[in-house]
Each structure stands twice: as structure tokens, then as C-alpha cells.
C-alpha positions, 0 to 999 in steps of 0.5 A: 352958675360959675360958682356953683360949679366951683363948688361941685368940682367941676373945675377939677381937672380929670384924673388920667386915663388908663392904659389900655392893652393894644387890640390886634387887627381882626383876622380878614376871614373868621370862617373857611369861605366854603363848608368844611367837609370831611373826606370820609363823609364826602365819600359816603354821600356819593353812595346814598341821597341822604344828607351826609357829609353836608360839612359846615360854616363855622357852627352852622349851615352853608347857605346852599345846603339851607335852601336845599333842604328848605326846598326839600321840605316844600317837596315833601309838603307838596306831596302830603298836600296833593290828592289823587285826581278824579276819575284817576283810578278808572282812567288806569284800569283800576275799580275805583273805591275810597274809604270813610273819609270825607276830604282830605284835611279829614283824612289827614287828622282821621286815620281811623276811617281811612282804615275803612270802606265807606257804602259805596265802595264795600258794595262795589268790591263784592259786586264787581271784584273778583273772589279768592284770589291768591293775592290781591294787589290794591293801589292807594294814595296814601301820605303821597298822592303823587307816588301813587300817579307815578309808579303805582301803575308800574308797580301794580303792573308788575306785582301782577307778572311777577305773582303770574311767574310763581303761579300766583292768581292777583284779583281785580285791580283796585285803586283806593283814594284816601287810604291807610294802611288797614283798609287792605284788611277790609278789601282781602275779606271782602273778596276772600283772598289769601294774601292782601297786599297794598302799594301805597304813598309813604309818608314823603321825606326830604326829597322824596315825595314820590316813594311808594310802600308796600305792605303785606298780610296773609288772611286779611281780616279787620283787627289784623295789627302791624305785627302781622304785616310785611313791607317794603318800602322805599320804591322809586326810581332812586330807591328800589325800582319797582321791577326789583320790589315787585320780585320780591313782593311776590316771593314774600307772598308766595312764602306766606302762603307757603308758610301760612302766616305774615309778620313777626311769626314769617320765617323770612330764611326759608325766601331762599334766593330772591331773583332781580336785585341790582347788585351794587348800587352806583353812586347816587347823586343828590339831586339839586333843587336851588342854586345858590350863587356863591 
């Protein structure tokens, strides 16, 4: 064995190894212990709830704002996934109706029949539904069933004093389960109204699972599209409290029935003044779901 090393060279002593450069210390901290923000931005978030002036960690997220949003998210999730109780409707002083849809997983993959009345609920509307109103208001669950358990009482409640202050006459009151947008045409033909009017769960964003939309057609029939409709949207109590919406809902509806018509062909100058507003907005402050100990 020791000859054949030999005879491999392993007996050859090692040539020197190269100088190496000297590598300095690592830096104690690579990153700013906490986000880097930019004043502008931090000014600008005190005015609004959305996600501005977050900063970041080096070239991501802080932790907190991660397990923020990730909370934000569940909220919304939440939202999309609740369904309006039973008996719900009637408990609140609503004629209860729900459209084509058989459950709510179908109701999430099936826009289409939630656009329509099932049988039961077409019979229920022409018989127990008041006829020609100015304005009838529908209350639905939409994409959140919990906005419409929270505010679309309130809302609908005061949609209808606010339509009684300019004159307006508002149907029997409805509450729609497993409703799209659409199925406001149905029931404004059905009962011969004038304007139809939805105050619906919008489809939830982060953090705000409870905000309500309100959308707004004059001579609602079925094939009416989006671009004969008015919304609003944003109603909840971090944006657009239902007592400002609903002055202003009833202003666009009385315009329409003014003007004759709804959506893009509206002339929204000729509103005028619209009393209720808030002025200027107070700082908002971004309400914390987790906290994260540094």
C-alpha cells in the first residue's frame, strides 16, 4: 500500500494555500429593527382606513402588518361565507323573499338565479306587496350577509324618512335572501314602481365585511344593464353612515323621477345641493386586529 501511494503522489507535500482578502465583521443589524415609513405616507393613512404608508423591513412586510392583513382577510372571508339567519326578514318587519337559488354555495358559483325570483316568492310580491310606489326599497344580503343584519335596518329605515321628506311614497318593505344586484328589476316590475332600489352586501374588502351598496334604477324591468343603474357604496359606519347615504339615495331618486331615467344618461348636476353630508372627515384610525409583541 505504501508503495502505491508512492507511486500516486500522495507522498508530495501540498502546494501553499492562497492568500485569502480579510472579510470584515458582518454589520450587527442588517435591517431597521422596525418599518421604514415615509412621513407623507404616515400622514395620509390618518385620513383613510386603507393600507398606506405600511412602510417595510428591509424588501418586505413588518410581521404586524402581515398578521394584519391576514386577519383582515379572515374578516372578509367570514363575510362572504355567513348567510342571512332565518326568519330574519320577518323578525325586522320585512316581507321575506329569496331568489332562484337553492343554497348558498350555488348562489356563490350561480350569479344568474340569484337575479330572479323563485315561485314562492314572485306570488308573494304581487300578492302581499304594495302597488306603484314612487320607490321601493329592497333589503338583501348580497356578497355579506352580515352588513345587511347590521345596517340594512338602519339603512332602509332611513331611506324611507328621507324619501317621505321630498314627497316620495316607498313600498312595502322587502328583505331578499341570496340576492344579486338584478333582482331589484323583477320586484320594481312586479309592484309597478317607479324607481327600485337595493341596499345590498357589497362584496367585502379587507376589513370591511360589513359595508352595504345601494344601487338605483328608474323603470325597473328585467334586461335592465349596469349602465341604467346608480350606486353608492361604501355604507358603514367607517364610511358613509347610513343617515348621509340615505339623503342622498333619496335625492338620486327623486332626480330620476324628475329626469326620467337612471345611469349613464342621468344628469347628476341638476341634484343641486344635497343636504347631510359630514364636511370634513376626522382622522380615521385602522382598526387593529392582532398584536404582534415586537
Amino acid at each position: 500500500m505504501d508503495a502505491l501511494r508512492d507511486a500516486l503522489g500522495s507522498a508530495d507535500p501540498l502546494p501553499p494555500a492562497p492568500a485569502l482578502p480579510p472579510i470584515p465583521a458582518p454589520p450587527a443589524r442588517v435591517y431597521t429593527p422596525r418599518p421604514e415609513k415615509s412621513a407623507f405616507a404616515a400622514q395620509a393613512a390618518r385620513h383613510t382606513t386603507a393600507l398606506v404608508g405600511i412602510g417595510h423591513v428591509g424588501t418586505r412586510y413588518a410581521t404586524d402588518v402581515v398578521l394584519q392583513f391576514q386577519a383582515e382577510l379572515a374578516v372578509a372571508h367570514a363575510a362572504v361565507g355567513a348567510e342571512l339567519p332565518d326568519g330574519w326578514a320577518e323578525h325586522n318587519g320585512f316581507v321575506g323573499v329569496r331568489s332562484r337559488v337553492t343554497s348558498h354555495r350555488e348562489f356563490l358559483l350561480r350569479p344568474d338565479l340569484g337575479r330572479r325570483l323563485d315561485e314562492a316568492s314572485l306570488e308573494t310580491v304581487r300578492t302581499r306587496c304594495t302597488r306603484n310606489p314612487d320607490v321601493q326599497v329592497i333589503v338583501a344580503d348580497g356578497l355579506s350577509a352580515v352588513a345587511c343584519t347590521q345596517t340594512g335596518k338602519a339603512l332602509h329605515d332611513a331611506v324611507v324618512r328621507a324619501c317621505a321628506a321630498r314627497g316620495l311614497s316607498t313600498g312595502t318593505p322587502i328583505a331578499a335572501r341570496f340576492a344579486r344586484v338584478w333582482l331589484e328589476d323583477e320586484i320594481g316590475q312586479e309592484v309597478g314602481a317607479k324607481v327600485a332600489m337595493i341596499l345590498l352586501g357589497e362584496r367585502p374588502g379587507l376589513g370591511t365585511g360589513d359595508g352595504l351598496s345601494a344601487y338605483v334604477v328608474y323603470g325597473p324591468k328585467i334586461g335592465n344593464t349596469d349602465g341604467e343603474r346608480n350606486m353608492i357604496s361604501n355604507i358603514h359606519a367607517r364610511g358613509i353612515v347610513p343617515d348621509d347615504a340615505a339623503v342622498r339615495l333619496a335625492a338620486l331618486a327623486a332626480a330620476m323621477i324628475d329626469q326620467k331615467c337612471s345611469g349613464v344618461t342621468l344628469d347628476l348636476g341638476r341634484l343641486g345641493e344635497v343636504a347631510g353630508g359630514r364636511g370634513y372627515r376626522a382622522p380615521q384610525v385602522r382598526q387593529r386586529l392582532v398584536e404582534h409583541d415586537r
